[in-house]
N, C-alpha and C positions, 0 to 999 in steps of 0.2 A: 338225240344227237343228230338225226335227218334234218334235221333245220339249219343245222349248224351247217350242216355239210350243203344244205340250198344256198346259203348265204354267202355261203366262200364260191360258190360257184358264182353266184349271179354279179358277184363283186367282179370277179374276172371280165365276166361275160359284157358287164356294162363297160368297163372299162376299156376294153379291149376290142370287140366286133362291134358293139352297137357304137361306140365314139368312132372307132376308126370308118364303119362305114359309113356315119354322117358326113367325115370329109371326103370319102369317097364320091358318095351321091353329090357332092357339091361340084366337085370335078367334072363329073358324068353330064350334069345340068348345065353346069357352063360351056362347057365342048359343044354342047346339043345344041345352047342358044347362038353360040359365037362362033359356031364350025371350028377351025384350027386357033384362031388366035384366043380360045376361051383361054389357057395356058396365063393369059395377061391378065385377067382380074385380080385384083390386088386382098389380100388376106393377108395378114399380120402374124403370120403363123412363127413358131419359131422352129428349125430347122434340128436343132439341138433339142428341143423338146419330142421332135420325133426319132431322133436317134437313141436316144436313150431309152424312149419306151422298147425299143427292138432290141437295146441291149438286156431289158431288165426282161423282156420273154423268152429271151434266148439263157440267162442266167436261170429262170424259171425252171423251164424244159430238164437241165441239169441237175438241181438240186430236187426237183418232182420224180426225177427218175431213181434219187439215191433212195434205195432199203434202209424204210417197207418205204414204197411209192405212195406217194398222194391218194393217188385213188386205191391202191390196196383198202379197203374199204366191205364192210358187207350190205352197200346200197350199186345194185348195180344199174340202176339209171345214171345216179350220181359218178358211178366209175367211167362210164365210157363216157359220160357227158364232158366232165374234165379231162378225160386222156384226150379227146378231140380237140378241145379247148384250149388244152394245151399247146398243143401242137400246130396249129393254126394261128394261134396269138402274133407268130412273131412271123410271119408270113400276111397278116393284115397291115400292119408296120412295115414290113419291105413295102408293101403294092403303093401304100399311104407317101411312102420315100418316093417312089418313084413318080408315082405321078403329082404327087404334090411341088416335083423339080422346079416348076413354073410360077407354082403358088404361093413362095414364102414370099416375107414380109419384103414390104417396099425397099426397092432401093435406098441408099442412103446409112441404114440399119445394122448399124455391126456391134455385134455380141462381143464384150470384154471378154478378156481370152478367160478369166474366172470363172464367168457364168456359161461356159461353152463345153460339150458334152465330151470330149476328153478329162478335162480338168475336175470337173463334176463326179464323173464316173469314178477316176481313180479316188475321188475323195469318200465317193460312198463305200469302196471297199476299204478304205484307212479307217475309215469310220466302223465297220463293222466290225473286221478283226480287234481294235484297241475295244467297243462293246463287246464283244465276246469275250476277248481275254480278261474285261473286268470280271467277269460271272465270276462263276463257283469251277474249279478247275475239273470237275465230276460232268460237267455239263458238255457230253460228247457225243457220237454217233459212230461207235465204234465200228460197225459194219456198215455203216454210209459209205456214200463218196469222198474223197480228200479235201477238206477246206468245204464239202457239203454245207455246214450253217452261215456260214461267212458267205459262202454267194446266196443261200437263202435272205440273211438280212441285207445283204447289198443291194438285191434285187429290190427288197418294202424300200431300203434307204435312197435306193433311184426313182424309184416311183412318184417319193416326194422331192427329189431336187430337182426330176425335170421339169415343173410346174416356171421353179425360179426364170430361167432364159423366158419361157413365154409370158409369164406377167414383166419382166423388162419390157417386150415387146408390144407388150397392149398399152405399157407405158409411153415408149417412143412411139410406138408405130402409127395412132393418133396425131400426134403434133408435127410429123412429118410427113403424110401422106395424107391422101383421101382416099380410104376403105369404100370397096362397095358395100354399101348395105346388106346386099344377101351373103356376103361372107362375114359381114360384122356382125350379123344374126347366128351365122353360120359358128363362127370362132367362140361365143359364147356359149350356145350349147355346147361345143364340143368339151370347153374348159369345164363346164359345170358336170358332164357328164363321167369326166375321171375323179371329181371331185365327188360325186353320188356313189361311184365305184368304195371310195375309199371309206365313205360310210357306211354304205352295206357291208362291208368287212369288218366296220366296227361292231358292229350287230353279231358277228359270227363269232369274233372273241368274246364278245359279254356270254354271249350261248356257251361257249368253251369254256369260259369263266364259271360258269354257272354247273354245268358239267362237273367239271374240278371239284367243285367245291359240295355240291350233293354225293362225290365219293369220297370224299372226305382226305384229298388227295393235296388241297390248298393249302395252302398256307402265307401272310403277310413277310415274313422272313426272308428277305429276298436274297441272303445270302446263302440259306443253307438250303432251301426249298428247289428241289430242280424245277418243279412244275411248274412253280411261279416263275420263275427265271424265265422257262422258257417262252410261254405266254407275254410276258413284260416285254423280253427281245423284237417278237413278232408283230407286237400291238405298238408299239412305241411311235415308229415311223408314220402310221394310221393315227393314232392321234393324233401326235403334231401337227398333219397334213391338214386334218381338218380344223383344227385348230386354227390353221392360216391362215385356209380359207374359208372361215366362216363367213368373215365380211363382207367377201364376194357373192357365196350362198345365198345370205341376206337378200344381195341387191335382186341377182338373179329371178330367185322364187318370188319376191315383190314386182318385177318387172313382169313375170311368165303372169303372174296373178292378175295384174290390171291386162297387158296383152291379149290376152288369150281366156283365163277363167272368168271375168266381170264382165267381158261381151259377150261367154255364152250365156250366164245366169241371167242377163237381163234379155238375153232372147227368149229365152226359157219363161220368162215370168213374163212377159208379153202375149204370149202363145197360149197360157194359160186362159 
């Protein structure tokens, strides 16, 4: 089960500190090259996609804290690594807000009030409570916190609605603007890199899956099985997500491929 538990970590971790400080470092580089006016380099970012992610760390923080706690756990690397990680998530998100003030997407670019992180937000928690209320009525947390699962799966249900606002963005924000280059480099790893988060987390449920099921704890029955339920709840939104964006994936690792892996291997076999 330590794998599992690496896995749900690094999915955070990727997700969270290493995407948020690529836009940071983007920031930091632009400032450095352009003194005050870096602020003006144009990124197609969506504004609503970083809100959300700080709403969905901050819903985290709350439901990781309800008994037994996340890391209640007997790996204590793994404990303090997530109690940190936790707590930090949604504090890389505030810094990401703030100084990204300059760097959303181009003028012009306005988010249908649908796809904008109010409307979004409230829907991923309608969404959770009407999922949860389908389950099995046994499926509780009686010494949790109040509404504890319903902000747990609101939290995976924003994780994948914020993605929406910013591919609108990558939509428009092309055909009406001209993107720098280092941010349009920039924006695609960062999309790809919550999108790797949400993979590795798949990984962590098939482990938990797997788990389950060598104690003989599983079961296909998704109505009467808590375990399954609860697993299904938690993985649901993780799959879809990648499911979505596969086709982006695709392009992505085909593009990093020629980019970046085919110019070192033929340096490499040169040098040979």
């Amino acid at each position: 089960m330590g794998l599992n538990y690496t896995f749900h970590f690094l999915s955070s971790f990727v997700s969270n500190q290493v995407a948020g400080g690529l836009l940071l470092r983007h920031i930091f580089v632009s400032r450095q090259k352009n003194g005050d006016h870096g602020g003006s380099v144009p990124i197609a970012l969506s504004r609503d996609l970083l809100v959300m992610l700080f709403i969905s760390q901050v819903q985290r923080i709350y439901w990781s804290f309800s008994p037994p706690a996340v890391w209640d756990v007997p790996y204590p690397l793994f404990s303090w690594g997530c109690f940190i990680e936790t707590l930090t998530a949604p504090l890389v998100w505030l810094a990401v807000l703030y100084s990204m003030r300059k760097h959303t997407a181009a003028p012009g670019i306005e988010t249908p009030w649908y796809l904008q992180w109010g409307s979004l937000t409230v829907g991923a928690f309608i969404c959770a409570c009407l999922w949860h209320k389908g389950m099995s009525k046994s499926f509780t947390d009686d010494e949790g916190f109040p509404i504890a699962i319903e902000v747990a799966m609101s939290s995976h249900i924003l994780d994948g609605f914020a993605i929406i606002p910013q591919l609108y963005h990558l939509a428009q924000g092309y055909k009406k603007s001209e993107v720098d280059s280092s941010g349009e480099k920039v924006l695609s790893h960062f999309v790809a890199l919550l999108s790797i988060g949400r993979v590795i987390r798949m990984f962590s449920w098939a482990l938990h899956l797997q788990g389950l099921y060598s104690m003989g704890m599983l079961s296909w029955n998704i109505f009467t099985n808590e375990a399954t339920q609860r697993v299904l709840l938690f993985m649901a939104p993780d799959l879809l997500h990648t499911l979505f964006m596969g086709d982006y994936m695709y392009l992505w690792f085909r593009a990093l491929k020629q980019q970046t892996v085919d110019p070192w291997l033929e340096q490499m076999s040169m040098m040979v």
